[in-house]
N, C-alpha and C positions, 0 to 999 in steps of 0.2 A: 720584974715583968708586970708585974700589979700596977707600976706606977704607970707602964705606958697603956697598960688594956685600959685602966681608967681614964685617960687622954684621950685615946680611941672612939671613946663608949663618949666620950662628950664633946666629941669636935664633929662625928660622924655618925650622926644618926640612922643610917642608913642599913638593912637589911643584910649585906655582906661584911659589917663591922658585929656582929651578933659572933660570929666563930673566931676561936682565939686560933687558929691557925692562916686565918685572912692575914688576922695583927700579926704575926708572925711572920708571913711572908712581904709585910707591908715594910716591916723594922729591919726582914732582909733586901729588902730592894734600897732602902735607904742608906746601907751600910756596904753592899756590895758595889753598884752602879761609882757611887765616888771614887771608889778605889779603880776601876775598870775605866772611870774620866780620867782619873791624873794618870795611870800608868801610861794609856795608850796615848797621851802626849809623846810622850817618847820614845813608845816601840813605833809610833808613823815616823819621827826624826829619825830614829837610827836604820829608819827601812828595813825592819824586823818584822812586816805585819803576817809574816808563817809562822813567826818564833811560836807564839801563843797557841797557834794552829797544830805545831810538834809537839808542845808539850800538852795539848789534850789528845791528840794521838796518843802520846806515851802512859797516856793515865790508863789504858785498857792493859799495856803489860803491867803496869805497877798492880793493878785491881788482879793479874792473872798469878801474880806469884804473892800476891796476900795471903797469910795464911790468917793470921789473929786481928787484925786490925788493917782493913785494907785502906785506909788514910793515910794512914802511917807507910804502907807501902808505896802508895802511889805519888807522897812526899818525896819517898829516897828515890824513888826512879827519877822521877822528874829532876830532882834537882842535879842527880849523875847526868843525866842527858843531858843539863844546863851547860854545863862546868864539860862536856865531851866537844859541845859542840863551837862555846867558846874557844876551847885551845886548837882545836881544829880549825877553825877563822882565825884564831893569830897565825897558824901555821901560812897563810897564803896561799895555799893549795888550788884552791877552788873560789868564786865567790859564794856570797852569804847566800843566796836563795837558792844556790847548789847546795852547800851543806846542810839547810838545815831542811833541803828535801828529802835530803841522802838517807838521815837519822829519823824525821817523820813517818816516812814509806816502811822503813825498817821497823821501829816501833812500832808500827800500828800492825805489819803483819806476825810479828815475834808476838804483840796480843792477843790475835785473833785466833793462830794456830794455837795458841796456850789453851785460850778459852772456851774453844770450838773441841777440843781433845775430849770426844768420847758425848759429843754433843752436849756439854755445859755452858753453851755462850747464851740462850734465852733467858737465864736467869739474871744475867748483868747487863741486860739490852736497854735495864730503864736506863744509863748509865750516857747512853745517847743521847736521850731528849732532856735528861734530869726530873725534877720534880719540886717546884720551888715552895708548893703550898704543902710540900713533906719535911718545913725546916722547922728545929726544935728550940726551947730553950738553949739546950748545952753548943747548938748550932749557935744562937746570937749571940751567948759569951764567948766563942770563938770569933767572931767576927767582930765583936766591940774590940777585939785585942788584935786582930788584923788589923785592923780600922787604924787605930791608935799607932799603930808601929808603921803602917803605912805613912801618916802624915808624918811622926817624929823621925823617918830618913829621909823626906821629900826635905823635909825646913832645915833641915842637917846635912845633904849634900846634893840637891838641886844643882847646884853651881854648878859642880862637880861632872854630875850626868849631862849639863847641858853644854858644857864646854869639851866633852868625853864625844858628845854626840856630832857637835861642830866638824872638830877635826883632830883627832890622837898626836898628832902633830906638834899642833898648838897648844892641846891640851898638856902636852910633855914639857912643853916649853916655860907653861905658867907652874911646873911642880908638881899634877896631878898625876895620880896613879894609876894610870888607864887601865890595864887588867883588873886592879882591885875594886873600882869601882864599876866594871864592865859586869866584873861576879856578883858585885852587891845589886845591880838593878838584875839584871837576869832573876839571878836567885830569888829577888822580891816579887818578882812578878810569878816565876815559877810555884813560887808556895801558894800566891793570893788564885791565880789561874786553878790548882789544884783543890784547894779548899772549896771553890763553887763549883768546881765539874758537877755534882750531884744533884747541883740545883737545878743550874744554868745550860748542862748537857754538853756531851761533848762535841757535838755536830756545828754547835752556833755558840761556843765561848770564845772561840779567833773573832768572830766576827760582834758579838757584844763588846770586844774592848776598841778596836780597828775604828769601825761606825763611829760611834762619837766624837774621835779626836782628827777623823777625817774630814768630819762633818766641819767641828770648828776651825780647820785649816783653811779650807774653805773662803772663808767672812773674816777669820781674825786679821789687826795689824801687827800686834805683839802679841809677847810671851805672856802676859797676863790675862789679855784677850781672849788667846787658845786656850787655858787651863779654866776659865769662866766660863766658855763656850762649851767646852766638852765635857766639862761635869755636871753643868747643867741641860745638857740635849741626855747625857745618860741618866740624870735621873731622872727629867720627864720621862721618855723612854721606856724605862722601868718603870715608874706607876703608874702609866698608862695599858703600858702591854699586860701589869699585873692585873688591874681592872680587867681588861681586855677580853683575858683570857681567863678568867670568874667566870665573866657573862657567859662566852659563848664556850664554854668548855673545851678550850684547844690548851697546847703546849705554851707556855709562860715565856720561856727563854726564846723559843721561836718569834712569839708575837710581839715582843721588846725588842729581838732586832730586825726585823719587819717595820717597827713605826723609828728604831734607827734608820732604816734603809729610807724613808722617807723623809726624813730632814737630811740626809746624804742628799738625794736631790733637790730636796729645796735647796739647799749652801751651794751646790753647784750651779741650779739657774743663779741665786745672786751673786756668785763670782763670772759668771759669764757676764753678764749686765757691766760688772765693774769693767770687765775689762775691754766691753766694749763700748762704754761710755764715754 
């Protein structure tokens, strides 16, 4: 961490670069925001934009039956709800934005009565808004290893998920394993979703991943296009809203998807234009 507070301390001379907790929060917008562009390529393709919504719901029961390590808790819940809600959508049952209502509403109130029991729910209220400029060393080497594992399944089955995403169909037809790879993007996103509830909060972490990859759907022609576009609108985004929200002392995650919500409408005026052109 010495090497980047000293990058810091010499690119930024500026009054808010004096606290190694600015730098820290600066290293986690850099490292979270990318991962939040490339996933949410795909949760807007697969028309999942509640998935991420359920599974920050689910992190209030994971946080409620933590005993030792509520990280670690709010991992297993989330990823069982992942893996519940998947085999329930193979099932055909219902469609997708019915079931993963179903599991959301459910979770969230199986949390609330947990936490609420004997009125213990104020003490994990920050848990709502998060706290980005509360993140640690041991936080950034978690996230350099999110980071890393994120990109190393994206360049390893990309294909996979994007043909998974097209049509299971077709996807069956070229040899792909649609459930297996169905689990592997869920899952991924379920873990990286669950590791920033803390920061990022859970009120506005559906909608920090959603915002960016909607935005670039928006303007892109291709598949390259989209993933350029929406990694880079989240991580402006993110260091703008982190600046932001120094200045004027408000909620980080809030203010980050606030200045997403506003390249959402700029990309929608200029696809309007397009297509009225």
């Amino acid at each position: 961490m010495s090497l980047w507070y000293s990058i810091i301390d010499f690119l930024f001379p500026f009054e808010w670069a004096q606290y190694d907790f600015m730098k820290n929060a600066l290293l986690g917008v850099l490292l979270v925001t990318p991962m939040f562009g490339i996933l949410g390529t795909m949760v807007v393709n697969n028309k999942m934009s509640f998935f991420s919504d359920a599974l920050g719901h689910s992190a209030l029961t994971g946080i409620a039956v933590g005993i030792n390590n509520t990280l670690v808790s709010m991992l297993a819940f989330s990823i069982l709800l992942t893996i519940a809600i998947i085999n329930v959508k193979n099932a055909k049952t219902a469609s997708v934005d019915t079931i993963i209502g179903v599991f959301s509403s459910s979770a969230v109130a199986l949390g609330i009565v947990i936490l609420s029991y004997n009125g213990g729910f104020n003490k994990y209220s920050a848990y709502l808004i998060g706290d980005l400029l509360s993140i640690s060393n041991n936080d950034i080497f978690m996230l350099i290893i999110s980071f890393i594992a994120v990109l190393l399944i994206w360049f390893t089955c990309f294909n996979k998920f994007l043909l998974v995403s097209i049509n299971h169909t077709f996807a069956r037809s070229r040899g792909v394993n649609v459930k297996f790879y169905e689990y592997i993007f869920t899952i991924l996103v379920a873990i990286i979703v669950t590791i920033s509830i803390q920061w990022v909060g859970i009120l506005v972490i559906s909608s920090m991943m959603i915002l960016p990859a909607a935005s670039a759907r928006n303007i892109s022609n291709n598949i390259r296009q989209y993933h350029i576009y929406s990694i880079s609108i989240a991580v402006i985004s993110g260091i703008l809203g982190l600046f932001l929200s120094y200045h004027f002392g408000c909620a980080t995650g809030a203010t980050i998807v606030l200045i997403s919500s506003v390249f959402f409408a700029l990309t929608y005026f200029i696809s309007l234009r397009k297509v009225t052109a």
